[in-house]
FIDRENKOL-58263 format. One record per residue: residue in one letter; x, y, z of N, C-alpha, C, O, CB in turn. Coordinates in steps of 0.1 Angstrom, whole numbers, plus 2048, in hexadecimal, padded with zeros to 3 digits. Glycine has a CB too. Layout:
aXYZXYZXYZXYZXYZ/...
//
This chain:
xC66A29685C61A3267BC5FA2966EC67A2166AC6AA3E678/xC52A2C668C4FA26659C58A2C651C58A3864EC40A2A652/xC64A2364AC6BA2A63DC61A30635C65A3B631C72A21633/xC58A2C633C4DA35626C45A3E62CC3AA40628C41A2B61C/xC4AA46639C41A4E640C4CA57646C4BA56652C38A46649/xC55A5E642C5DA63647C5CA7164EC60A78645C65A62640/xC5AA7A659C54A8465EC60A9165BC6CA9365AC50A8166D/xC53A9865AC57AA9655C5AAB1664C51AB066CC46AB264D/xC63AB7667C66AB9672C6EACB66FC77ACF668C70AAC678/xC62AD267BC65AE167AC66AE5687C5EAE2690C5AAE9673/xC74AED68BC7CAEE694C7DAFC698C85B04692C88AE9692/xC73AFF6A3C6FB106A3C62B0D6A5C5BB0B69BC71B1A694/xC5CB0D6B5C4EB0D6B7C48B1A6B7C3DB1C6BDC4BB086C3/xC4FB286AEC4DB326AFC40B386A5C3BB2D6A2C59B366AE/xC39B4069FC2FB4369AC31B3F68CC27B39687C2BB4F69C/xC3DB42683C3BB3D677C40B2C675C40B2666AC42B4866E/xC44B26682C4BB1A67FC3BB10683C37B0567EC5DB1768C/xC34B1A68EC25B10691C1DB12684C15B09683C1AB176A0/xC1BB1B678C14B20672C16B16662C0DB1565AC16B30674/xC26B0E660C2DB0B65AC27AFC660C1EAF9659C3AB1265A/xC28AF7665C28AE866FC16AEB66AC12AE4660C2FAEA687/xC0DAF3670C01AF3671BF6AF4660BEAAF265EC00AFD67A/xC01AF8658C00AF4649C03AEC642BFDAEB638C03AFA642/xC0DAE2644C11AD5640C0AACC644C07AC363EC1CAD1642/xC07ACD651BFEAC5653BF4AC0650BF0AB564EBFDAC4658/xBEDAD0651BDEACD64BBDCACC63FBD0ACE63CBD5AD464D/xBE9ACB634BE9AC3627BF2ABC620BF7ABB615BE7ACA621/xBF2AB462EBFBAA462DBF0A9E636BF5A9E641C0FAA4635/xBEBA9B636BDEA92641BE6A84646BE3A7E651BCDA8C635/xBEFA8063BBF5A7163CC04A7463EC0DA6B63DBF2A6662B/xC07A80642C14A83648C1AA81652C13A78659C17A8B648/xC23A85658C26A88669C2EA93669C3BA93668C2DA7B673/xC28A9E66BC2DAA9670C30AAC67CC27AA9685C27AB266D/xC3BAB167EC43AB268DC43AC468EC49ACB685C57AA768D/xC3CAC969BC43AD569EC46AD16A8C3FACA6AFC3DAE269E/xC57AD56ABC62ACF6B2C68ADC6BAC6AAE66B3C6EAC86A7/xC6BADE6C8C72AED6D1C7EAE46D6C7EAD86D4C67AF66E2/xC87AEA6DDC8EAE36E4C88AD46EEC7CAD16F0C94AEE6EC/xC93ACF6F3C91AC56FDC8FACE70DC8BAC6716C9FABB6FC/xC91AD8710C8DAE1716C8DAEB717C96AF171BC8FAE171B/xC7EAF2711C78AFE70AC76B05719C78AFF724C69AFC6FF/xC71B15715C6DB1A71EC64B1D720C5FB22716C70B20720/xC5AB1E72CC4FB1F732C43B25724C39B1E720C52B2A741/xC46B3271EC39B31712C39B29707C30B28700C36B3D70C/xC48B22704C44B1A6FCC42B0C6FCC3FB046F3C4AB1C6F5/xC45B0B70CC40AFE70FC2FAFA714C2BAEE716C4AAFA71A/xC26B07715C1CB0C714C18B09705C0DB02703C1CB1B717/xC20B0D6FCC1AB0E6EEC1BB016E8C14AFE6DFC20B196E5/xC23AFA6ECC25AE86E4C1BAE26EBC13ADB6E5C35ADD6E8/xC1AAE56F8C12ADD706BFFADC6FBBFAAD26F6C10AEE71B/xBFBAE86F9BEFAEE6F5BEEAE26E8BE8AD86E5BF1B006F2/xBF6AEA6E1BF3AE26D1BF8AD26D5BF8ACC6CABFFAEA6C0/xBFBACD6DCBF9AC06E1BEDAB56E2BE8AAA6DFBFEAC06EB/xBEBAC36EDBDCABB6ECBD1ABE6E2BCBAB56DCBD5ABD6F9/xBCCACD6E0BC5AD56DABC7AD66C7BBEAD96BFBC9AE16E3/xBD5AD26C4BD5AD96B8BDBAEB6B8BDBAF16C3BC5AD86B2/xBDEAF36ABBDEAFD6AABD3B006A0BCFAFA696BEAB016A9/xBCEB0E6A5BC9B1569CBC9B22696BC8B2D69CBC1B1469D/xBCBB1F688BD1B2D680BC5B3367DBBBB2C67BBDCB2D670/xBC5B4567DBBEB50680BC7B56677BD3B55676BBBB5568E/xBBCB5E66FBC0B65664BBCB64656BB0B62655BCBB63663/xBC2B6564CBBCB61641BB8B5563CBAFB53634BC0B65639/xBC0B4C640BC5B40644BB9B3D64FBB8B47656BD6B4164A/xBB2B36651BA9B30660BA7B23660BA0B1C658B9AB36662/xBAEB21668BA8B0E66CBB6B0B678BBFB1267CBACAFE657/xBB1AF967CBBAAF6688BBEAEB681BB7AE6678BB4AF4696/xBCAAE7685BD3AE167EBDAAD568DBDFADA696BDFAEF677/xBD8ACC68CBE1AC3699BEEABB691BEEAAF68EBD6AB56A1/xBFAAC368FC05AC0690C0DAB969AC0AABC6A5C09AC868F/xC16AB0699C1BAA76A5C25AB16A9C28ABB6A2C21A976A1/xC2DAAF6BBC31AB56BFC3AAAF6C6C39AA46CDC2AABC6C3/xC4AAB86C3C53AAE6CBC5EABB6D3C62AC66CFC5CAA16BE/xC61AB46E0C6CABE6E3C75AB36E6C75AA96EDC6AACA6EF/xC80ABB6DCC90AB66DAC8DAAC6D1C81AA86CDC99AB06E9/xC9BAA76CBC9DAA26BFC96A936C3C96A906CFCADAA46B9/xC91A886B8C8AA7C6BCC94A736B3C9BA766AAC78A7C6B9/xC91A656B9C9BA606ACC93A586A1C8FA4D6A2CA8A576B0/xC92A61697C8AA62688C96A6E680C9DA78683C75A6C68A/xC94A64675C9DA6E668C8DA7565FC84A6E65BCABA5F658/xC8DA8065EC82A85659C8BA8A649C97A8C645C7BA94665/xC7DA8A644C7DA91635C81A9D62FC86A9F624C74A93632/xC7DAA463BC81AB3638C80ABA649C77ABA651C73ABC62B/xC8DABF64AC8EAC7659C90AD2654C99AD564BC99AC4664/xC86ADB65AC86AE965AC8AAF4665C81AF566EC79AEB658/xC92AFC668C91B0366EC90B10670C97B1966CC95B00671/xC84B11679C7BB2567BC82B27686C7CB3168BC68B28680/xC8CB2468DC91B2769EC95B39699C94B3D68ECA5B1A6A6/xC97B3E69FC9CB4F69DCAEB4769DCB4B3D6A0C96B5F6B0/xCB1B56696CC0B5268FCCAB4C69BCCEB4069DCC9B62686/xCCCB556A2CD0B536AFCD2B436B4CDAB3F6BDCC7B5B6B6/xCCAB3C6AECC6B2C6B8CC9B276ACCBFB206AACB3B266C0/xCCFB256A3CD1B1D694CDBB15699CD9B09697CD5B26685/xCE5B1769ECEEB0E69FCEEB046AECF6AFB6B0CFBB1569E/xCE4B086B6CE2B026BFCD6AF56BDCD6AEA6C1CE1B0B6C8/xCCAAFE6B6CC2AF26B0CC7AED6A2CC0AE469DCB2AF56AF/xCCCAEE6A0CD4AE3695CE0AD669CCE2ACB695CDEAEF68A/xCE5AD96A8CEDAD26ABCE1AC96B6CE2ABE6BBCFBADA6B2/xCD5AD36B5CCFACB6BECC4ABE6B5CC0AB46BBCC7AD66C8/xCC2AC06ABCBCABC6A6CC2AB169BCBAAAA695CB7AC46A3/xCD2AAF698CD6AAF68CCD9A9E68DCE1A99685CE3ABA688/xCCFA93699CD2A88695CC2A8768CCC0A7D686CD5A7D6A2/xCBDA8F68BCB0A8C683CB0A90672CA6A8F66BCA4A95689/xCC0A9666FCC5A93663CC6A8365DCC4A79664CD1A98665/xCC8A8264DCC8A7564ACC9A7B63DCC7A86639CBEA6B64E/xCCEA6C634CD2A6F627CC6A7361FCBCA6C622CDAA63620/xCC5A7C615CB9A8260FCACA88619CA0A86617CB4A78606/xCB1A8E623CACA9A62DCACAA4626CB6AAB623CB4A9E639/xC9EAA7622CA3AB861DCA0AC1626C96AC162DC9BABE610/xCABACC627CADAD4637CABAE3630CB1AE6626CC1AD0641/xCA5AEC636CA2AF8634CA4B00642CA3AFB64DC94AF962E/xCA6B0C63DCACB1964AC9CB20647C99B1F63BCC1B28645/xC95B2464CC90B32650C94B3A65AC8CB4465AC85B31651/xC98B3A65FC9CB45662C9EB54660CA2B55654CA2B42664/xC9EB64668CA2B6F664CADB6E665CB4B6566AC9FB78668/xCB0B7965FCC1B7F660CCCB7C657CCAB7564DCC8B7A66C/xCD3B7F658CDFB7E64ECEAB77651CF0B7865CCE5B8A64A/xCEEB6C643CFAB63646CF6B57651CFEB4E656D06B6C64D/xCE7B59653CE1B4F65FCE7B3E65ACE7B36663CCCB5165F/xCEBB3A64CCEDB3064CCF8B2564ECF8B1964FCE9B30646/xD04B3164ED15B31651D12B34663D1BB3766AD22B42647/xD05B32668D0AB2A679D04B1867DD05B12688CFEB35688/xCFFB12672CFAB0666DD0BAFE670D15B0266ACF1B0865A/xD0CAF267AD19AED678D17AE9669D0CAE9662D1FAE0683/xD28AE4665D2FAE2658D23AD4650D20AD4644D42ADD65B/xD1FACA659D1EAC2655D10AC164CD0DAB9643D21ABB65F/xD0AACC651CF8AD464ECF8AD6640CF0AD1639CF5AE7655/xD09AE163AD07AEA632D0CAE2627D08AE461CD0CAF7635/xD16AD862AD19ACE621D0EAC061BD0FAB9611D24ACA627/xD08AC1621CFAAB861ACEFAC4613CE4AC260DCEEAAD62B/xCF5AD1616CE7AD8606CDEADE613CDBAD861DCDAAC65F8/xCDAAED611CD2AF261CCD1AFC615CD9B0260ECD8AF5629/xCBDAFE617CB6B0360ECB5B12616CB5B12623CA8AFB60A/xCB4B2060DCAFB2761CCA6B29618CA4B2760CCB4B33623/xC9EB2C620C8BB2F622C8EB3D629C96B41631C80B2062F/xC81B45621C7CB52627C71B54626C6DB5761BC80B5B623/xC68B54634C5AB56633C5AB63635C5FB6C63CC51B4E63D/xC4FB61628C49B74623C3DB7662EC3AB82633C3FB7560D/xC36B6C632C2BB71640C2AB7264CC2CB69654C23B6B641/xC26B7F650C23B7D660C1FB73667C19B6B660C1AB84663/xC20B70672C18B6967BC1DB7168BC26B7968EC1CB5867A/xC10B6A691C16B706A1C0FB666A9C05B616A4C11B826A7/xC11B646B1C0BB5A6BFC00B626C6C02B6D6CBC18B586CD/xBF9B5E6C6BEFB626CFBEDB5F6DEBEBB666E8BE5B5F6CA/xBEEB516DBBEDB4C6E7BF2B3C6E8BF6B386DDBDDB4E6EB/xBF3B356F1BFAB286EBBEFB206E3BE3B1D6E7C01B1E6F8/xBF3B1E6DBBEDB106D0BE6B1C6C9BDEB156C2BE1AFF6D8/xBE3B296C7BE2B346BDBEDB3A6B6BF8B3A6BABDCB3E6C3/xBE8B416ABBF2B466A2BE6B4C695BDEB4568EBFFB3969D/xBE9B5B696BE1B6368FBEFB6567EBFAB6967EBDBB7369A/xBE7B5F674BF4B64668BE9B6D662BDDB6F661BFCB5665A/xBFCB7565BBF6B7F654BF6B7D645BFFB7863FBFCB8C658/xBEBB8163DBEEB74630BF2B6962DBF9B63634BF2B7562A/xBF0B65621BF0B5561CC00B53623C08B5C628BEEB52606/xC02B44620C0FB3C625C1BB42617C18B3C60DC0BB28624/xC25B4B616C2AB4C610C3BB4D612C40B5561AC24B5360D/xC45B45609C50B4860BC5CB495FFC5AB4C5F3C51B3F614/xC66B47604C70B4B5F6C7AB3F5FEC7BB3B60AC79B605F2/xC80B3A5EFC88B325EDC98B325EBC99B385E0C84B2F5E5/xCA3B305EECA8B375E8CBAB2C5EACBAB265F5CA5B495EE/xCC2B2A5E5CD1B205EECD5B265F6CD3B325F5CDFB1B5E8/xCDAB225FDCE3B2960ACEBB35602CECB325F6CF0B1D612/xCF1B41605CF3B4E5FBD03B465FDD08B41608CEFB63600/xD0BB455EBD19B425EED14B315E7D1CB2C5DFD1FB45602/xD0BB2A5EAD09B1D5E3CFDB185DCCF4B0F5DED0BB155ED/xD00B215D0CFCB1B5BFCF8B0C5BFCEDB075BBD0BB1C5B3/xD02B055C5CFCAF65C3CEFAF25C5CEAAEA5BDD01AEE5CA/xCE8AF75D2CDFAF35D4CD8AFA5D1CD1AFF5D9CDDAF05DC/xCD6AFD5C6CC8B025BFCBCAF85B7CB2AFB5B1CCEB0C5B4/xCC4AE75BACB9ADD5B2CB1ADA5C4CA5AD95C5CC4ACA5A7/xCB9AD95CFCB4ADD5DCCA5AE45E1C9EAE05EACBCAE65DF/xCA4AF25D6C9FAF95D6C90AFA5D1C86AFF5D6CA6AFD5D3/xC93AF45C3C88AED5BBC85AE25C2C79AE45C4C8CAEA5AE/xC88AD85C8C7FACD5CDC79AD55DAC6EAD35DCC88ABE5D0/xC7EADC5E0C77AE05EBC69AEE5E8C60AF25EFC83AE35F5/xC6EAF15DBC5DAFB5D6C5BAF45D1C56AFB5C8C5AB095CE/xC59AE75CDC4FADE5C8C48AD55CEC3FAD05C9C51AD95C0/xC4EAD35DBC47ACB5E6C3FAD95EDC33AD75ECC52AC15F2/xC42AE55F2C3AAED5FBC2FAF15F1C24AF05F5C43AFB602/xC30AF55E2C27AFA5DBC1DAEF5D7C12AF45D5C2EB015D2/xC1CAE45D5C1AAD75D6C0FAD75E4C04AD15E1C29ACF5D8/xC0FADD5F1C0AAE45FDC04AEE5FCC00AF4606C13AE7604/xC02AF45EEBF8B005EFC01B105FABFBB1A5FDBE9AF85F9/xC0DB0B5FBC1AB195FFC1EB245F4C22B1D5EBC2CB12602/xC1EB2B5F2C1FB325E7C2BB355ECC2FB385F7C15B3C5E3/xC33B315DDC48B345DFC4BB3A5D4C46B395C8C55B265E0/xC55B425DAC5CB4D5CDC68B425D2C6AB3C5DDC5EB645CE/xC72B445C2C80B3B5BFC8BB455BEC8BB4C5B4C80B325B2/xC91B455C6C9FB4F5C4CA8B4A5BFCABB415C7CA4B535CF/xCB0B4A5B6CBBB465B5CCAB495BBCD4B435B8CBBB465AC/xCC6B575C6CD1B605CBCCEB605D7CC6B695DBCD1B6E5C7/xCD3B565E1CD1B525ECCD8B5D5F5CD7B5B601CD6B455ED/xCDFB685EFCDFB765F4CD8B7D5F4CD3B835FECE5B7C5F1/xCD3B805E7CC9B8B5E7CBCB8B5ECCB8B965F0CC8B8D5DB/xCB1B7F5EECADB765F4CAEB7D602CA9B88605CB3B6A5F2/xCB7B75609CBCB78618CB9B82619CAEB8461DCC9B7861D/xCC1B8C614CBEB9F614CB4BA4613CB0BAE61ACC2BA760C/xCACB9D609C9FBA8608C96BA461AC91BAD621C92BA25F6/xC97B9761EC8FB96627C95B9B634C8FB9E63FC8CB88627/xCA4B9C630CA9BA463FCA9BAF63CCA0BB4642CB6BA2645/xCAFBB5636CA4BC7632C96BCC633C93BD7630CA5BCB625/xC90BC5637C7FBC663EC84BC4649C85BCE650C71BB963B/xC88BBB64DC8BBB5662C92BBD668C93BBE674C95BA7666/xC9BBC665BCA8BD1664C9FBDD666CA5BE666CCBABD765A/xC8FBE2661C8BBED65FC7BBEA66BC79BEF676C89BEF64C/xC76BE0665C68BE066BC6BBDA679C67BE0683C5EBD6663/xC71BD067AC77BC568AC7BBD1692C70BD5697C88BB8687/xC80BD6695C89BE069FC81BEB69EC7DBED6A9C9ABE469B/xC7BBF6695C76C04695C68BFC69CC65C006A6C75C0E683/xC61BF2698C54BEE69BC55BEA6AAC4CBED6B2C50BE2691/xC60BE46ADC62BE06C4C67BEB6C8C60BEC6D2C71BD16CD/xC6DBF56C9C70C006CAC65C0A6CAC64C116D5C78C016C3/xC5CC0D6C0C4DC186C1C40C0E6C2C35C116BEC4BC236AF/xC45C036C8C39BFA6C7C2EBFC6BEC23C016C1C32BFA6D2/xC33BF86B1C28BFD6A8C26BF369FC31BF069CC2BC0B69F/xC1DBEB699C1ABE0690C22BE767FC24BF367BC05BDF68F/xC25BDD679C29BDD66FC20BED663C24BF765DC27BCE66C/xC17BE7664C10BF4659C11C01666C13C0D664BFABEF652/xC10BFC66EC13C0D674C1CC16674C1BC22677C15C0E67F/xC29C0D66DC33C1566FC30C1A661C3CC1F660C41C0F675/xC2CC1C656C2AC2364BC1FC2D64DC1EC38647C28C1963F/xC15C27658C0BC34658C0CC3E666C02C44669BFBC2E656/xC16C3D66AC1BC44675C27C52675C31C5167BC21C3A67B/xC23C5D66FC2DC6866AC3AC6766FC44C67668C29C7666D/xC3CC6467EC48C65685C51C5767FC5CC5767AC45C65697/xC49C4D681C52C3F67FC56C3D66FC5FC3666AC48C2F686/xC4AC46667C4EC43653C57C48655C61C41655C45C4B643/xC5AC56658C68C59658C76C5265CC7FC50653C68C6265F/xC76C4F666C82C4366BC7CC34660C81C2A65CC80C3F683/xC76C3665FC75C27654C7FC2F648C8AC2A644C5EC2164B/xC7BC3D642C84C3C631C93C3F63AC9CC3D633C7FC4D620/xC96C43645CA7C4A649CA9C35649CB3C30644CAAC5A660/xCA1C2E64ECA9C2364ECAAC19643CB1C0F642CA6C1D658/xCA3C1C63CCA3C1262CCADC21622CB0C1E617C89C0C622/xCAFC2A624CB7C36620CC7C2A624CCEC2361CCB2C4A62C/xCC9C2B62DCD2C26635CD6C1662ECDFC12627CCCC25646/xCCEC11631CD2BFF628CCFC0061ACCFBF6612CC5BEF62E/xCCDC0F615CCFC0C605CDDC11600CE1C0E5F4CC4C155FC/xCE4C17607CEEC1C608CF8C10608CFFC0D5FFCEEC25613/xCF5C06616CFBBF8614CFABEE607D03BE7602CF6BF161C/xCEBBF1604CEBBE75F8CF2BE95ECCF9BE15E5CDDBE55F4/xCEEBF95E9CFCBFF5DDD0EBFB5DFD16BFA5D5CFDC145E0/xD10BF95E9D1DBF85EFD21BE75EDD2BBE15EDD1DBFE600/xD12BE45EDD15BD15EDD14BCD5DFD17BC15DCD08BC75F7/xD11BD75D5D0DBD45C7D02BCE5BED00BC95B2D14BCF5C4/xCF9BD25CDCEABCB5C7CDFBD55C4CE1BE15C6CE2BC25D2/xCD4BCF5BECCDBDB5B7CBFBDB5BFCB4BDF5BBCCBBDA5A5/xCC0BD65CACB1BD85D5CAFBE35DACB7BEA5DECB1BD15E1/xCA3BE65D9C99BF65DEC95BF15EDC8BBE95EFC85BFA5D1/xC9FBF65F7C9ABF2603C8DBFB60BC8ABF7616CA7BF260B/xC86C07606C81C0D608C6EC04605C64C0160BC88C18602/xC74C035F7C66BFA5EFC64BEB5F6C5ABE55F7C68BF75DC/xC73BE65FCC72BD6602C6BBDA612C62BD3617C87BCC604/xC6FBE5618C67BE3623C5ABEA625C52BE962EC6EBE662E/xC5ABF4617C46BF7618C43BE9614C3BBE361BC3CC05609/xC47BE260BC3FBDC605C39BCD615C2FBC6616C49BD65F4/xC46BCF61CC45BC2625C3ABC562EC30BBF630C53BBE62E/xC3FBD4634C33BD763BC24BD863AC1BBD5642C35BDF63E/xC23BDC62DC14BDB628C0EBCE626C02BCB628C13BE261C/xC15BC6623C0FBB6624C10BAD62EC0EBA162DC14BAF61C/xC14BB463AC15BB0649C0EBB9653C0FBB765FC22BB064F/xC06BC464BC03BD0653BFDBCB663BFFBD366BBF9BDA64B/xBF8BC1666BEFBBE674BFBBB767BBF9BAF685BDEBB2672/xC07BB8677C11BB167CC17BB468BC19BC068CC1BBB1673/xC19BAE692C21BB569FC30BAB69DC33BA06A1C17BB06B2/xC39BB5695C44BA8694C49BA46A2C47BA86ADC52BAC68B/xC51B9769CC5AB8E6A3C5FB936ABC5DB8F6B6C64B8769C/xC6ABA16AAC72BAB6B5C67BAB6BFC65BA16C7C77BBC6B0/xC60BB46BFC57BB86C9C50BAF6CDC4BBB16D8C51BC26C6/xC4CBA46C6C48B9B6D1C52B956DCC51B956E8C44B8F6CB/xC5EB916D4C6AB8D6E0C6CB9A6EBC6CB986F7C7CB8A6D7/xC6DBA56E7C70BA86F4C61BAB6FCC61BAB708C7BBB66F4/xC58BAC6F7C4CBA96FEC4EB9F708C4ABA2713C42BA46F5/xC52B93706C50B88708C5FB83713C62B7871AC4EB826F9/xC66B8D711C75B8D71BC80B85713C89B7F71AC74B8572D/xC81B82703C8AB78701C90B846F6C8BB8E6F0C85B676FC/xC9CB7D6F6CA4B806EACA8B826E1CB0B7A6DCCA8B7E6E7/xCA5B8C6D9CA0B926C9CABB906BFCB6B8F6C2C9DBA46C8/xCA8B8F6B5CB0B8E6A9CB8B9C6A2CBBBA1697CA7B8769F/xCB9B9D6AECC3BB16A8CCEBAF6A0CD3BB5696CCCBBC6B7/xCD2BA36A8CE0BA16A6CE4B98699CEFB99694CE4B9B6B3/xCDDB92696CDFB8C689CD4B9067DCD2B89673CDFB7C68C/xCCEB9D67DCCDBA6674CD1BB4677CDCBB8674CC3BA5670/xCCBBB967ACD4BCC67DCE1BC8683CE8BD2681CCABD968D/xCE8BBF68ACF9BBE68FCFEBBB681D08BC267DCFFBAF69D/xCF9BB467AD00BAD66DD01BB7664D0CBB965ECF8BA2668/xCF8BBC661CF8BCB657CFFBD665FD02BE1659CE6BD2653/xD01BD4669D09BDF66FD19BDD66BD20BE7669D07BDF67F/xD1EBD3669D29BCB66DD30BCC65CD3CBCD658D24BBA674/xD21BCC655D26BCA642D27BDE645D32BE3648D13BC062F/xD1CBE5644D21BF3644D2EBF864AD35BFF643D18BFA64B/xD31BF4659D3CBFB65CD46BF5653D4EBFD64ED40BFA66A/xD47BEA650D55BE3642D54BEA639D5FBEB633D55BD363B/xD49BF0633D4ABF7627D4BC06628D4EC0D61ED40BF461F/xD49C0A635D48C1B637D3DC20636D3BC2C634D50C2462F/xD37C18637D25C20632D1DC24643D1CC1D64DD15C0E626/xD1AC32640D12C3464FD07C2F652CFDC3164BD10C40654/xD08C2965ECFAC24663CF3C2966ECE9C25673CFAC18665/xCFAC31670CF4C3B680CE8C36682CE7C3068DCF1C4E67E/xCDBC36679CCDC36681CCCC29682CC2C2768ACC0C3C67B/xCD2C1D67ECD2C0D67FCDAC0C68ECD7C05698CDBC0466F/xCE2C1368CCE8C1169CCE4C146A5CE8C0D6AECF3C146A1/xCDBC206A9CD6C266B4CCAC1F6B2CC6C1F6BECD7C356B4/xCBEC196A9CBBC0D6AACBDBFF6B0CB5BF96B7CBAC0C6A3/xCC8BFB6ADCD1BEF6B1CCEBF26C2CC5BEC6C9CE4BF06AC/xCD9BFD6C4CD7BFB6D4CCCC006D7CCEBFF6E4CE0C006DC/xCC1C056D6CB5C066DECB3BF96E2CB4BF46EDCA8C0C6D6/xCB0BF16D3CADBE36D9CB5BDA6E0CB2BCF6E5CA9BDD6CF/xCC2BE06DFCCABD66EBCC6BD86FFCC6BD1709CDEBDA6E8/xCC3BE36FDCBDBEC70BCB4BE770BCB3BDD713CBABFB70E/xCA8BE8704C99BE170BC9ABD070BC92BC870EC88BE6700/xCA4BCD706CA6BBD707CAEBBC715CAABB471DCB1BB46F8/xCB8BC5717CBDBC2727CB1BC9731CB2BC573CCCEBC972B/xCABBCF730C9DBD0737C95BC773BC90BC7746C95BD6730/xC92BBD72FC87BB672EC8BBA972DC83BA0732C80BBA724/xC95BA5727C9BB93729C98B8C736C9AB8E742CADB93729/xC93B8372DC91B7B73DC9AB7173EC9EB6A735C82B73740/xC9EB7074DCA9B63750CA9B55755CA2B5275ECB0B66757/xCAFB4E74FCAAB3C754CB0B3C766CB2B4576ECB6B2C747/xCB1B2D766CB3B30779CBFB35779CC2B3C783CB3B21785/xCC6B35773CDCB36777CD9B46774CE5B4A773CEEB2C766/xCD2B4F773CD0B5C76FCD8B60761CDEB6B760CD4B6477B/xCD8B54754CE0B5774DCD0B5673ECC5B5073ECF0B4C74E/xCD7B5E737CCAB66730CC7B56725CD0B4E722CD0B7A723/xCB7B52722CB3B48723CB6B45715CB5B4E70DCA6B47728/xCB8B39712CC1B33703CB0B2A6FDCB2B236F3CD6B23709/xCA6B2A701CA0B1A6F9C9AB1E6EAC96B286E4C8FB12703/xC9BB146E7C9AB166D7C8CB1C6DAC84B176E1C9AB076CC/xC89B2B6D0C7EB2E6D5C7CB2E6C2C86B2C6BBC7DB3C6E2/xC6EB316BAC6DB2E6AFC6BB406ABC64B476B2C63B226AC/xC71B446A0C72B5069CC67B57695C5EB4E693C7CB51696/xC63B6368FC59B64683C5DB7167DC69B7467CC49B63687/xC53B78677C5AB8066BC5BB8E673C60B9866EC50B8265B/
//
């Protein structure tokens, strides 16, 4: 590797991690951008690296153009600039251990990921060099391999790991290199509050949306599903009062849905798709703070497990018949 050429490496061949890879690139021309899956992915996403290998990707949407990002499965040995990871929460500690010789001194390392507390599964050695969290505010979805339709501009939030203030100079160098990219970033200084607002969309739209199979703006213009949208942001505002914050979870998930409305989230694609949803590290996690505080969550739980049923329905299994682990890349 060229010391003065050091590569950007995004970990999650999933819609917003290709969409993220497929924008740096095409404004870094003299970069090397890496979208990176495991060292043994599974059959669609080894479809989807395969494609943009040869082909390039191309983003559809507001956003239009094709982008040829470099492509790696499993970790390479190169210390990159900045490692990113989009894997769904669930795979954070597995692609981080899988990835983590492509650490190096002045690596700047960012989580996107959903869910809550996603960054306390990062081993020790991650969180002690400074770890930014990232929260993409935009849709994306796969279309097809080496496709990906987004839903508005490239947008995200900034914010330290919630619990570490320090890295908040972390934070600033990394919205000044993405914005620098034409990314449009909001700066949090409440690497909780932050977290929450984006998992209070994921605990409302993700699960009610795979469950009534309904796109994001549907579920606001659908009489049956608006309803279960306010009993469940009714429900996590109850939590948020109890946690001592002053977020309108009602206004955080109209507002998400309406600027994702053509969205088919992340849930319902996974179980579309037979893999393993992120229930569990957002609706299990908010389940887990409500029952400690006494706050009822009845309609989040009988949510919860719908989607644990159509996931043992629909999970698909590797050869040992044990439900399939590969880093798959997550989105909103």
């Amino acid at each position: 590797m060229a010391e003065n050429n050091p590569p950007i490496v995004i970990v999650g061949p999933g819609a917003v991690g290709t969409v993220l890879a497929a924008h740096l690139q095409r404004n870094l021309p003299e970069g090397r951008v890496y979208l990176a899956g495991s060292a043994t992915p599974g059959p669609e996403t080894s479809a989807h690296l395969d494609e943009i290998e040869k082909n390039g990707v191309h983003i559809r949407g507001e956003a239009a153009y094709p982008a040829r990002p470099l492509v790696s499965r499993g970790a390479m040995n190169l210390t990159a600039s900045h490692l990113f990871f989009t894997v769904k929460a669930g795979r954070i500690e597995a692609a981080a251990k899988e990835f983590s010789g492509m650490m190096g001194e002045g690596t700047l390392m960012a989580v996107f990921s959903n869910g809550l507390d996603v960054c306390k599964d990062l081993p020790p050695a991650y969180r002690e060099g400074g770890v930014v969290r990232g929260l993409v505010n935009t849709g994306a979805e796969i279309t097809k391999p080496g496709h990906v339709n987004q839903f508005g501009a490239l947008d995200v939030t900034l914010a330290p790991e919630p619990g570490a203030a320090d890295d908040a100079s972390l934070v600033r160098r990394l919205a000044e290199f993405l914005e620098a990219l034409g990314i449009r970033v909001h700066e949090n200084r409440d690497g909780k509050e932050a977290e929450w607002r984006k998992a209070v969309a994921n605990a409302v739209i993700n699960p009610l949306g795979a469950a009534l199979e309904l796109r994001n703006g549907e579920l606001l213009e659908t009489p049956s599903a608006a309803v279960l949208v306010d009993a469940l942001a009714k429900e996590l505002q109850a939590l948020i009062d109890a946690e001592g914050m002053t977020l309108d979870a009602l206004e955080i998930v109209r507002e998400t849905a309406r600027a994702t409305a053509g969205n088919r989230n992340s849930m319902w694609q996974d179980l579309m798709r037979g893999r393993r949803s992120e229930i569990r590290e957002v609706t299990g996690r908010f389940i887990e703070r409500a029952d400690a505080r006494g706050v009822l969550f009845s309609t989040h739980k009988s949510l919860y497990y719908r989607i644990l049923s159509l996931e043992k329905d629909k999970i698909s299994l590797d050869a040992h018949g044990d439900e399939r682990l590969d880093i798959e890349g997550g989105n909103s």
